[in-house]
C-alpha positions in Angstrom: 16.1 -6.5 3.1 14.9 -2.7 2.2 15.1 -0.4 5.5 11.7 0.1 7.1 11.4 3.9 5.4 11.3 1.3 1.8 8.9 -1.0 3.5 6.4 2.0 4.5 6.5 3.5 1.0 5.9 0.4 -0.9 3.1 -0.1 1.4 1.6 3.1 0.8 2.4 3.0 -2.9 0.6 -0.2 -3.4 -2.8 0.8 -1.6 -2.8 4.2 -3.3 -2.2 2.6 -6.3 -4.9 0.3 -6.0 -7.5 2.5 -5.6 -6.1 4.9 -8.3 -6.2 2.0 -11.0 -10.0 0.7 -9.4 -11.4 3.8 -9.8 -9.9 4.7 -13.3 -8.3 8.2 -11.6 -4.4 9.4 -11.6 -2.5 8.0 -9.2 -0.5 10.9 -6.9 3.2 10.7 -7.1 4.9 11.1 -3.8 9.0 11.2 -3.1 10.7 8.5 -1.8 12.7 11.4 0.8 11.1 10.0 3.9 13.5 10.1 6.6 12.0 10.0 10.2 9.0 8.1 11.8 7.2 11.5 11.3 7.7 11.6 7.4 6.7 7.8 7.2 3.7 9.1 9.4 2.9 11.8 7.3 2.9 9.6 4.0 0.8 7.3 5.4 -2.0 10.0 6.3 -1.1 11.5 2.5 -2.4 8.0 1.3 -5.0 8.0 3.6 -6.0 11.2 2.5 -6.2 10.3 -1.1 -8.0 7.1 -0.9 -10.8 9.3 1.0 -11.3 10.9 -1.9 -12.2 8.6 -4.1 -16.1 7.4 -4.5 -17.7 3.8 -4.5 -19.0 4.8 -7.7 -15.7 4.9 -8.9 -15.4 1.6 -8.7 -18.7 0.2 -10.0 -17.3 -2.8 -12.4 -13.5 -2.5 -11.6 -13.6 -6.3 -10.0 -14.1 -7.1 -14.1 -11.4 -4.3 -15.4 -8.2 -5.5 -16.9 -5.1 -3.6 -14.8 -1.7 -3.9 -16.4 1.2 -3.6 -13.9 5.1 -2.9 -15.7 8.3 -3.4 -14.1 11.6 -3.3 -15.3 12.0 -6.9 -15.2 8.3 -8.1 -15.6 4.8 -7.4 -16.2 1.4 -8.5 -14.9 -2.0 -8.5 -16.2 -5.1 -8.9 -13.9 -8.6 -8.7 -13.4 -9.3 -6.1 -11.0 -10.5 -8.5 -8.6 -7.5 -10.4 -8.9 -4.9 -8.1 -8.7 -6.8 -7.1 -5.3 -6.7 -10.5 -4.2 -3.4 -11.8 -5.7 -1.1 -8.8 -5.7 -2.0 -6.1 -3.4 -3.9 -7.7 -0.3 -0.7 -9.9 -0.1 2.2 -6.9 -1.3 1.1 -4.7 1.0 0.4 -7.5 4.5 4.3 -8.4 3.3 5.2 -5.7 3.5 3.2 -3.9 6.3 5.0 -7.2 8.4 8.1 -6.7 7.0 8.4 -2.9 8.4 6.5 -3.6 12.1 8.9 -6.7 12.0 11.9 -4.1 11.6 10.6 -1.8 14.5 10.3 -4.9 16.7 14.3 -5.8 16.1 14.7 -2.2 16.3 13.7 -2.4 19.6 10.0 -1.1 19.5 7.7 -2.2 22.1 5.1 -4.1 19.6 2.8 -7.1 20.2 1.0 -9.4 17.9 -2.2 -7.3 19.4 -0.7 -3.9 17.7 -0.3 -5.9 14.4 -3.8 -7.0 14.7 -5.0 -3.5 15.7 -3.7 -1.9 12.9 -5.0 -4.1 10.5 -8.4 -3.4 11.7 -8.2 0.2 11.6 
């Protein structure tokens, strides 16, 4: 399993990345150097920050647009609506679970409640 700094990253990495390849803009490169709970925080409000950015006009007609994901090993080709629905809704919940599941072994005083929350935010 990735450590939870991995976890957060991805996370954030596949939301920014979604509305970057919706709205037809550049997507912002951060470093993978995060090292404390405040650097995963502070990537978090970075993405936050950059999704706020971007403009529901932006996405007028991306649920038809054809999004092409690469990997080393593999490659993807969606609609925009399904790569919402079939690769990034469920990418990021896994691993968005996989890092509050880490803090919770870790020791962290979480509840299903401040999984719910948070997802609701």
């Amino acid at each position: 399993m990735l450590p939870l700094s991995s976890q957060v990253q991805i996370a954030c990495d596949t939301v920014k990345g979604c509305g970057a390849r919706l709205a037809g803009v550049d997507m912002p490169k951060f470093e993978d150097n995060e090292k404390t709970l405040t650097d995963l925080k502070t990537r978090i409000e970075k993405t936050l920050t950059f999704l706020k950015t971007l403009k529901p006009e932006q996405f007028e007609g991306s649920e038809e647009k054809t999004i092409e994901l690469k990997f080393p090993n593999s490659s993807f080709s969606f609609t925009g609506l399904n790569y919402v629905n079939h690769f990034v809704i469920p990418n990021f919940y896994f691993h968005m679970t996989t890092a509050y599941s880490i803090l919770r072994h870790c020791g962290v005083g979480l509840g299903k409640s401040d999984f719910l929350q948070g997802a609701n935010k």
